[in-house]
N, C-alpha and C positions, 0 to 999 in steps of 0.2 A: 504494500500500500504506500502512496506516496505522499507525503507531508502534505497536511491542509492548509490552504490559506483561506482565513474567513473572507466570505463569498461579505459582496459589496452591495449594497443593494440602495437605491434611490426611486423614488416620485417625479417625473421631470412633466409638468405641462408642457401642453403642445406649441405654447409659443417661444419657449426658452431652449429647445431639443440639441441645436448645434454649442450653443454656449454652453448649458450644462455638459457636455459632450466633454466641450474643452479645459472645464475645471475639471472631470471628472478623471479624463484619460489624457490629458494633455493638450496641447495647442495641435499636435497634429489631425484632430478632429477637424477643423475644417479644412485643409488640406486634401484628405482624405475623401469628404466630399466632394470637393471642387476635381479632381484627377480622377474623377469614377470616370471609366472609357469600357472594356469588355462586358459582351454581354452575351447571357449564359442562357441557358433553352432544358427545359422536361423532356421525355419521352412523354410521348401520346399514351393516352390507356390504351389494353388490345380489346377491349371489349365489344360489343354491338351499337350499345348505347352512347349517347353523349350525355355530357356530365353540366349537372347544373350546380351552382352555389349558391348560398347562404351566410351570413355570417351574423351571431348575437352575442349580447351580454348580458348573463346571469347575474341574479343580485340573491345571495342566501342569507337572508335576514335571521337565520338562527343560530347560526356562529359568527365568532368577530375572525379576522384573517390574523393568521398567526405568527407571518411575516411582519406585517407591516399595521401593530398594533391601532397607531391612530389612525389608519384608514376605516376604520369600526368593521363593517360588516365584509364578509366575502366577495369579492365577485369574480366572475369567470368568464374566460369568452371561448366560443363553441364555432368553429366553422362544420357547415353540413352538405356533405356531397350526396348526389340521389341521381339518379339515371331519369335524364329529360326528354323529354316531350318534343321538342323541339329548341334551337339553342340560336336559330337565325333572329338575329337584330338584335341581341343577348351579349355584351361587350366578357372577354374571358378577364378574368382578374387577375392581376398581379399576385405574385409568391408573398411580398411582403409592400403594406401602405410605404405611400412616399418619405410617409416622417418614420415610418418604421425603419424602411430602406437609409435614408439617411443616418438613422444613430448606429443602424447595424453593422454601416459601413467602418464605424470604429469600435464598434467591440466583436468583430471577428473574429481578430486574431488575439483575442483575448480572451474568448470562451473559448476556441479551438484554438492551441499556437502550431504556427504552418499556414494559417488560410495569411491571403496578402491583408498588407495595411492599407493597399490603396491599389488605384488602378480597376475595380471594379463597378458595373455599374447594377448593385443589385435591384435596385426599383425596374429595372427591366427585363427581371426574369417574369414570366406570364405564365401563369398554372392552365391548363385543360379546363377548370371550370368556370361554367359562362353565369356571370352573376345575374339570379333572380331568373332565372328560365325556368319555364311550368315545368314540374313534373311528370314524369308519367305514370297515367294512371297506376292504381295496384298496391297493395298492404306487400313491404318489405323488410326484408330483416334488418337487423340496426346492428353495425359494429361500431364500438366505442375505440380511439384510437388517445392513448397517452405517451407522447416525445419523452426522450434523453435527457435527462439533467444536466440544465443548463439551455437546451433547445426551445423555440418556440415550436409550437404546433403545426405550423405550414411547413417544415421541414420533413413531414412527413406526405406530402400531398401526394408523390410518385405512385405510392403503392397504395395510397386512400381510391384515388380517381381509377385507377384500374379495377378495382374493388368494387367501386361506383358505378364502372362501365358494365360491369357483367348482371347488376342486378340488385347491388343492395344500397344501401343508407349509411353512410360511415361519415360517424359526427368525430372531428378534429378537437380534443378538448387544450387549450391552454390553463396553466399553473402557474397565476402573475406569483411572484417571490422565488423561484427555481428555474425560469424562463428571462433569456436575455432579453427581451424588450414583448409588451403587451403590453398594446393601445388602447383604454378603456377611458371611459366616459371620465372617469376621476382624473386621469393624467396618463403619463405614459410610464409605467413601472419597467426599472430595468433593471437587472440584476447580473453579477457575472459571475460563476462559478469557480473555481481553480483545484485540479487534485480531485483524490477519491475520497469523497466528502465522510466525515469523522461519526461516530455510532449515533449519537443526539442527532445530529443535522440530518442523518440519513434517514431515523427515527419520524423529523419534523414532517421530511420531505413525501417519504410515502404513506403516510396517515394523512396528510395534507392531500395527496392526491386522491388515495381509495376516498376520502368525503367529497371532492369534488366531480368524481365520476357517479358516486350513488348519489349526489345531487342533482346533478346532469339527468341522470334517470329517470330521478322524479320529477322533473320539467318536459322530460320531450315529447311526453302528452299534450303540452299545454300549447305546445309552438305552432306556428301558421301549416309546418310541413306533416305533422301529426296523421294528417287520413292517410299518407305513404308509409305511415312506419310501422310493420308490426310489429309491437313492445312486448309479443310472448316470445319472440326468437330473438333475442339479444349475444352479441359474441364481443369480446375485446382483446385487444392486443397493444400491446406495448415495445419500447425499446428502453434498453437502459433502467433506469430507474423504472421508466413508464414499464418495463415488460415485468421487472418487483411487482408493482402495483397494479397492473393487468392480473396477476395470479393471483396479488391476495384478495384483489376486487371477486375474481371469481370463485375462492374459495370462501370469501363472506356473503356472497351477495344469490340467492335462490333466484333471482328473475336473472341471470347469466347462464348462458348455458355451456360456454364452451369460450378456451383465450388461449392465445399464440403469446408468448415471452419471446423477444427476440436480444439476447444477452443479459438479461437482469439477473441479479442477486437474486439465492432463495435461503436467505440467511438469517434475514430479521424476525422472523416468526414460524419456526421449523416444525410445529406441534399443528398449528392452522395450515400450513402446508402439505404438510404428511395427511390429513386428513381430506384432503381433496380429491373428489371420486366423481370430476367431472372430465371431458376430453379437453385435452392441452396440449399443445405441439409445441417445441423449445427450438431454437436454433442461437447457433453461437459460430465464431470467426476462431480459425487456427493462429492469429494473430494478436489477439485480445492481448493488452498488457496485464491484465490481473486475471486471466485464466485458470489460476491455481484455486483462487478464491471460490469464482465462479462454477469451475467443473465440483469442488467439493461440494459446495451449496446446494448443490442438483442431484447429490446422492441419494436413491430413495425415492425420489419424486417420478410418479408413474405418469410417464408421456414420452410420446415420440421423438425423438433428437435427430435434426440435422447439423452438420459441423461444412460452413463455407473451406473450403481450401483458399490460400493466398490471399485471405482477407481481412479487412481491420473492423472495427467496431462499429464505424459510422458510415459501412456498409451498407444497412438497416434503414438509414435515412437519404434523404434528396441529395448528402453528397455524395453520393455513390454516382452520379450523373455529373453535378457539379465540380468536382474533385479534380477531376482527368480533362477537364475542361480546360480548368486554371492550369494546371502543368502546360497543358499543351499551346496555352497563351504565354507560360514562363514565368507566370507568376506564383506558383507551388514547385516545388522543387521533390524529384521523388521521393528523398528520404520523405519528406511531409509526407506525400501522397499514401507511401505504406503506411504510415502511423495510422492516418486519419483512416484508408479505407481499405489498403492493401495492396500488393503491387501488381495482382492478378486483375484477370479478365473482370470489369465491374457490371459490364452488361450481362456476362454470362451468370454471374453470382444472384444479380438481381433480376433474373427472370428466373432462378431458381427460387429466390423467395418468393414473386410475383406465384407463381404456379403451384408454389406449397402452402400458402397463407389461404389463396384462392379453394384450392381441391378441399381443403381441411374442412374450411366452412361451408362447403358443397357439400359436405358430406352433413356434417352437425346442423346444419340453416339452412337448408336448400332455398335458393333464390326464387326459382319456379315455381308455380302452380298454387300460390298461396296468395289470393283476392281475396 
């Protein structure tokens, strides 16, 4: 394990974002803005369907957020992909807002070190889903997706939207206080992680999450998208922390029926763990720096394992596409690139997860035949 540095965490309104930027991480903040040039691109989902978007923010007025004391009550933001109807005249959205893009631009390389300090222009990477496009008709299944510690939610959009495409509901949840920037109505909370965060923090982090996913829960009744979701087939999956908290979600929670872990600890509650008698698919990188940890953590635990060859950690997420990008513009450098994602095929690794995440819940949630 490697020495923690306590994780930084700030409130910045929206109109302060590059100046706070600048006290925060330096004067190279707007620099870094101003020299954004490369610009980076998704895979398409393989599915049939095209992918519609949504984006909200939760307010759970029954706990106070455990982060960020004086902000009093919780709140969360949820993006929701669903297989549309039609997506013509339907504008696709951006990976990350312009003021998100902007701050993300300087703590890049400080939630992951290796991504550049500059020279990118991420307000220009553009997800597959077309904001506010009708759904199509039909009662679908609902996967819950929770990011990397440290990551925001849209980092995961790659393997959400393929997901999307084939036939289900897969709501993006963000975790403002463990998530490098989320943009909510209160301000714009950023946080930055460093190290494999210490037994308290890690404690904080995924009880903080499993209550913000069974909140989520109990909200996605209530949402405009609700006649699309069917809420008795529920699945989730995780990375990282999120893929912790995807199993313990599943192993607490009777309305889940089935969660994919992709690298997460299974350490912090080994007795609620072992007790788990629902389907679970695990997947982990031959690469992983704390693999030692992680393969013991999984001892015991009944589920399917797949192991990427020539792969890193952050496999799992959008930089599996991004990553190889930046190298190949010169601005990541290999050693990075195997840290971050591995020095192996990344398209071939990720349409091995794409087709394993996919068939698991084909099997557990069948997409079909369920109006």
């Amino acid at each position: 394990m490697t020495p923690h540095d306590a994780p930084s965490r700030r409130t910045v309104t929206k109109g302060a974002l590059l100046g706070a930027a600048a006290v925060l991480f330096g004067s190279g903040a707007a620099r870094a803005a101003s020299e954004e040039t490369a610009a980076l691109r998704l895979p398409a989902p393989t599915g049939p369907h095209p992918v519609g978007l949504r984006t909200f923010v939760l307010t759970d007025t029954s706990r106070n957020d455990p982060w960020e004391p004086a902000a009093g009550v919780r709140e969360v933001k949820i993006s929701v992909l669903y297989p549309a109807r039609t997506v013509r005249g339907f504008p696709r959205a951006p990976q990350l807002t312009p003021d998100e893009a902007g701050l993300f631009a300087v703590l890049a390389s400080r939630v992951h070190p290796g991504l550049p300090e500059a020279g990118v222009d991420w307000g220009a990477v553009l997800t597959h889903g077309h904001v506010d496009a009708p759904p199509l008709p039909g009662r679908r299944p609902v996967l819950l997706y929770t990011p990397g510690g440290g990551d925001s939610r849209t980092l995961g959009t790659t393997l959400a939207e393929d997901l999307a495409s084939h036939g289900r509901v897969v709501v993006l949840v963000d975790h403002p206080g463990d998530a490098s920037q989320v943009e909510l109505p209160s301000g714009m909370r950023v946080t930055v992680l460093r190290g494999d965060p210490d037994p308290d923090l890690f404690r904080t982090m995924i009880d903080t999450r499993v209550a913000d996913l069974r909140f989520v829960l109990d909200r996605l009744g209530e949402l405009p998208l609700a006649p699309v979701m069917d809420l008795r087939r529920i699945g989730v999956y995780g990375h990282s922390a999120g893929g912790t908290a995807a199993v313990h979600a599943l192993a607490g929670d009777d309305r889940i029926t089935a969660g994919v872990n992709l690298e997460g600890y299974l350490d912090l509650d080994p007795e609620l763990v072992a007790r788990l008698d629902r389907p679970l698919l695990m997947f982990r990188t031959d690469g992983f720096e704390f693999s030692d940890r992680l393969v013991r953590s999984w001892v015991g635990v009944q589920a399917r394992r797949v192991v990427l060859p020539d792969a890193n950690h952050w496999i799992f997420s959008d930089y599996a596409h991004l990553v190889p990008q930046l190298q190949a513009a010169g601005l990541v450098t290999a050693g990075a690139r195997a840290r971050l994602v591995g020095a192996g095929d990344t398209r071939a690794a990720t349409a091995v997860v794409r087709r394993g995440v996919r068939s698991f819940f084909d099997r557990r949630l069948p997409a079909a035949g369920h109006r």
